[in-house]
Each structure stands twice: as C-alpha cells, then as structure tokens.
Phi, psi and omega in degrees: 000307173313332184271351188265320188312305173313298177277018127287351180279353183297159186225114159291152176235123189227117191216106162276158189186114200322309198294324164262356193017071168201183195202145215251133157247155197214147187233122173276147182252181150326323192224004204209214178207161153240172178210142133181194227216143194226176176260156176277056069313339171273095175312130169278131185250352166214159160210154169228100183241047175268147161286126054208028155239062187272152179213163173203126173268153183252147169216119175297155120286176193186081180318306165307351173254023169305146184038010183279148220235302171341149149199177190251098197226167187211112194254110184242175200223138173229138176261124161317154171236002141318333223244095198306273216319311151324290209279317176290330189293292162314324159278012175251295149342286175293278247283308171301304170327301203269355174272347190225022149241202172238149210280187193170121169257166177233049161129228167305336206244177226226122181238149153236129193238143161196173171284108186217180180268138171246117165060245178275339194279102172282155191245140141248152172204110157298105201228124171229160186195141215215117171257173179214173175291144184040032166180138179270141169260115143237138162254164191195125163229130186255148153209146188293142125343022199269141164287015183258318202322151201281151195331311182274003182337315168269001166287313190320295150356279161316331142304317107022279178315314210278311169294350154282314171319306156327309179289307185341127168211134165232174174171168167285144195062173173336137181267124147341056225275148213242153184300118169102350169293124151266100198260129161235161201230165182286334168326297161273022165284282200303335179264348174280003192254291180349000000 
C-alpha cells in the first residue's frame, strides 16, 4: 500500500508563462522532488510516471520532419536513488552510454554526444547526467540527420540541452512551489472525470 501511495505521489507542475513560453514540470521522488522546465511548444509524446524511475518525452519542433517517421525529441529521465534497484539500473544504463560516446562537461553535468544509426536513418544524441539529493537526472536529446535541417541545427539542439539543464533543480522534501503553480497527481486526472 505505501509503494501505490508513493507512486502516486509524482507530481506534474504545469506553469505557462506568457512571457518566456515555456512550462515547468516537477517529479516527486521518495524523498524529495526534480523540477525543471521545457519550452511550451514542445509536445509531451510520452510518460512513465511509476516510481522509482520516470521519464516524460518530448518532441522538439522541426518543420523539415513534417510526415517525416524521423523526429527531434528530448527525454528527461529520473532515478530514485533511494532506491538499490533504481540507482543499479541507472549505473548500467549511464555506463554503456558512456562507453560509446564522447565525453564533455556542461556546468555539473556531465554530457555524452555521439553518432548513431536507426535502419537508414543518422541520429545525434546527446545524454547529460546529474545526481541530486535522492535522485539521479538524465536529459537525452535525440535528432535525425536530414539534410533539410537548417545549417545551425545542431547548435540548436545543444542549447536546447543546456536550457533544460539550467532549469533542473532537485532536493529533499517538499518541492518549492513558485506563486501560480499547480500540482497534479495521476490521482487527480480521475476525480476531475468525475
């Protein structure tokens, strides 16, 4: 029962904010929270919000991947680190990554960029990892190669990273609710259906 309590305790925080177009999201952990911020043009194409690993993906636009199967997507992913099974999971995870790209730092974090193939298709990817109190961060951005893509794409790209990075904040206890914030719970998707 305590572990269903727990996973229910993740939290989205959805804050637009006219002025910056962009929108904060926050994951309650075992102990603590990550909080951090994306631009509100980037549609979420996925989630995992069970503890004691979550993740919620992105899709960047990129007008040249219209009908295009290829896309520009951005992943952030957090491991409890309460958690044995979490915290082995991320160091087997990050340890491969990291056998096969090239390294870099960025502030705290620690990024690997490489090249890779999906069928016919080239990739760039970018993997940054962070630890926080009770909890480990990877951000991860993937993008197709196209030769339409525009010249600076992949600075774009890189920025992109860096500004989700910048935002990321974790700790023990209650996450810091900023004037205007909302926390929703998967909980409360079912009583607003009501």
């Amino acid at each position: 029962m305590n572990r269903v309590l727990l996973i229910v305790t993740l939290a989205f925080v959805w804050q637009a904010s006219a002025r910056a177009a962009q929108t904060d999201f926050s994951v309650s952990t075992t102990k603590g929270y990550v909080s951090y911020t994306v631009k509100a043009d980037w549609t979420v194409v996925g989630t995992h919000t069970e503890l004691p690993v979550t993740s919620t993906a992105f899709q960047i636009p990129n007008p040249v991947e219209n009908g295009k199967v290829d896309s520009t997507k951005l992943t952030v992913m957090t491991f409890d680190s309460e958690e044995r099974d979490s915290s082995a999971f991320f160091r087997k995870f990050s340890q491969k990554i990291r056998s096969q790209a090239k390294r870099a730092k960025y502030k705290s974090w620690e990024i690997y960029s490489q090249e890779r193939k999906q069928g016919t298709a080239a990739y760039s990817l970018l993997n940054a990892y962070r630890q926080f109190p009770g909890a480990y961060v990877m951000v991860s951005v993937v993008w197709p190669r196209l030769p339409e893509n525009p010249k600076d794409y992949d600075a774009r790209m890189e920025a992109a990273c860096h500004f989700v990075l910048d935002s990321v904040l974790g700790g023990l206890g209650p996450n810091p609710k900023n004037r205007g914030e909302v926390n929703r719970k998967p909980s409360d998707e079912k009583e607003d259906r009501r």
